[in-house]
C-alpha positions in Angstrom: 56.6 53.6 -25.5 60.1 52.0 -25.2 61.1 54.4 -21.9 57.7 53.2 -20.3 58.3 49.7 -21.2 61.9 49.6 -19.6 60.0 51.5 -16.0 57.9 49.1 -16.0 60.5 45.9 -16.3 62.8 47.6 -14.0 60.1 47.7 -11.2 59.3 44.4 -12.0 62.9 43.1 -11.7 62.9 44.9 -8.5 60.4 43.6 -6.8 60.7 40.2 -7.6 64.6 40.4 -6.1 63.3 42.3 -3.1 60.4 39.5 -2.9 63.6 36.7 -3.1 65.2 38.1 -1.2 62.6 38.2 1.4 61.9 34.8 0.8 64.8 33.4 1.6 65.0 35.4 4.9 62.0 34.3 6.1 62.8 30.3 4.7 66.2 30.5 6.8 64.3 31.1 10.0 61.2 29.1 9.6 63.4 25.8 8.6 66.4 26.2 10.8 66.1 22.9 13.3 64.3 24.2 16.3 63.5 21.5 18.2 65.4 22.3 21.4 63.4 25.2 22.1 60.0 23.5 21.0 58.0 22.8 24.1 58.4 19.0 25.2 54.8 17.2 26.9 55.5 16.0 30.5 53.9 12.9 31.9 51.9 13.7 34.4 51.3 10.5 37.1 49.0 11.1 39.0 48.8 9.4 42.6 46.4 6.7 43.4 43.9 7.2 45.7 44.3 5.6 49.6 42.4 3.4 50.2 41.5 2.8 54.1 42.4 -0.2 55.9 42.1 -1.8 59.4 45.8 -1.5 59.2 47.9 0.6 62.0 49.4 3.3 60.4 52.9 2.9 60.1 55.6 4.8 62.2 58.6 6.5 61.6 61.4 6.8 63.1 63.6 9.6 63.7 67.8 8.1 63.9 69.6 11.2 65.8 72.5 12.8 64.2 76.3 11.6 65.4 77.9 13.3 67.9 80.2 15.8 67.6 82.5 13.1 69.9 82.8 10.0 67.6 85.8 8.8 65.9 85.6 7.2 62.4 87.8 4.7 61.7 90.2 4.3 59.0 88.0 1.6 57.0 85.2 4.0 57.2 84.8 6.5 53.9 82.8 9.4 54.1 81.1 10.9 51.3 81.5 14.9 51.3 78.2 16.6 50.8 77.0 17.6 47.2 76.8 21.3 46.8 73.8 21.8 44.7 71.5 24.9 44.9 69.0 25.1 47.6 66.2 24.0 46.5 62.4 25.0 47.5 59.0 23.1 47.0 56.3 25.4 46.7 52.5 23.6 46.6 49.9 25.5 44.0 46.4 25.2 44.3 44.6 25.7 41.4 40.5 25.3 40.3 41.4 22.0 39.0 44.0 20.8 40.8 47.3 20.9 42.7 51.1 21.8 41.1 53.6 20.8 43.7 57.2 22.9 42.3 60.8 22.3 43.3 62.1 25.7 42.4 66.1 26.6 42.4 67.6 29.8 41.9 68.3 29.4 38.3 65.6 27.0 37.4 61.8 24.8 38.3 60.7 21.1 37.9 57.6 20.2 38.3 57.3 17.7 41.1 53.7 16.4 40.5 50.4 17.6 39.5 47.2 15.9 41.0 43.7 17.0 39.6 40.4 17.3 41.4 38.2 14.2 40.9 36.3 14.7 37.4 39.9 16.9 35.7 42.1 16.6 33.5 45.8 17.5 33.8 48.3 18.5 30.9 52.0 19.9 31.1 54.8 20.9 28.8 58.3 22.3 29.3 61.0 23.8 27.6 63.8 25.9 28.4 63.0 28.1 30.4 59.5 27.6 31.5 56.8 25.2 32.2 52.9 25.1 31.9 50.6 22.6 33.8 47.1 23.1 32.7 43.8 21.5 34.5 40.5 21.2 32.4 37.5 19.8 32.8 34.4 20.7 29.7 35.0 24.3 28.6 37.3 25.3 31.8 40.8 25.8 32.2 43.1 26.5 35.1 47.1 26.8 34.2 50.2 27.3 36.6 53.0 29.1 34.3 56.4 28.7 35.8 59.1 31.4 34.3 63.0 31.7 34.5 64.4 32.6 31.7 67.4 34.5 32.7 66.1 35.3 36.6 64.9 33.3 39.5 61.5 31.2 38.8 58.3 33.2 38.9 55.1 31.6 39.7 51.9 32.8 37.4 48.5 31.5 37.7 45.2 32.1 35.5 
C-alpha cells in the first residue's frame, strides 16, 4: 500500500510543478505590457458635403518654375529639398465608401475615408497595418492595408 501511495504523490507532485510551471509561462506572456502593438482607433473626419452657390468657382493659378538663368542673391537662402520616400496616393472604392491611402515603400497612412450617404466608417492602426471598415445594418465592407516587413499591400473584403 505504501509503494502505491508514494506513485501516486509522485505524480501528483509532478503535475502540479509541470502545471506551475506552465502557469507562469503563459502569465509572463499574457501580462507583459503590450500596448505598442495593440491596435490604436483613428478618427475618421469625414468631409462636409458642398453646398452649391451662385458663386464663380474659384481659379487657380499656375506660377512657372525659375529659369535655369536667374541669379540668387547673397541675402537670399535656399532651403535644400527633403529627401523623403516617394510617396503614392492610391483611392479605394469600397461598398460603403472610399479609402484614399498615401502608401511609401516601407509603410501606409490613411489619408481619409468618406462613407456613402446612410454608412458608417471605423479605422484602427498599428504597426504595421491598418483597417478601415464601412457598415451600414448587418453589412461590412473593410480595406486591410499590410506592411509588415515589405512594401504595403492593399486587401479588400
Amino acid at each position: 500500500m505504501s509503494r502505491t501511495l508514494l506513485r501516486v504523490l509522485a505524480w501528483v507532485a509532478a503535475t502540479a510543478l509541470g502545471m506551475g510551471m506552465s502557469w507562469f509561462g503563459v502569465h509572463a506572456v499574457l501580462s507583459a505590457d503590450t500596448s505598442d502593438a495593440a491596435p490604436q482607433a483613428i478618427t475618421v473626419e469625414t468631409p462636409v458635403p458642398e453646398t452649391t452657390s451662385a458663386s464663380p468657382p474659384s481659379t487657380t493659378t499656375t506660377v512657372p518654375p525659375p529659369s535655369s538663368s536667374r541669379r540668387t542673391s547673397s541675402s537670399e537662402t535656399t532651403t535644400p529639398p527633403t529627401t523623403s520616400p516617394a510617396a503614392d496616393v492610391r483611392s479605394v472604392q469600397l461598398t460603403g465608401g472610399r479609402v484614399v491611402l498615401q502608401l511609401t515603400e516601407t509603410d501606409a497612412k490613411l489619408v481619409s475615408a468618406t462613407p456613402e450617404p446612410g454608412w458608417q466608417v471605423q479605422a484602427w492602426q498599428a504597426d504595421g497595418w491598418l483597417r478601415v471598415d464601412f457598415s451600414r445594418d448587418s453589412t461590412t465592407s473593410s480595406c486591410f492595408v499590410t506592411w509588415n516587413g515589405h512594401p504595403p499591400a492593399i486587401q479588400t473584403t
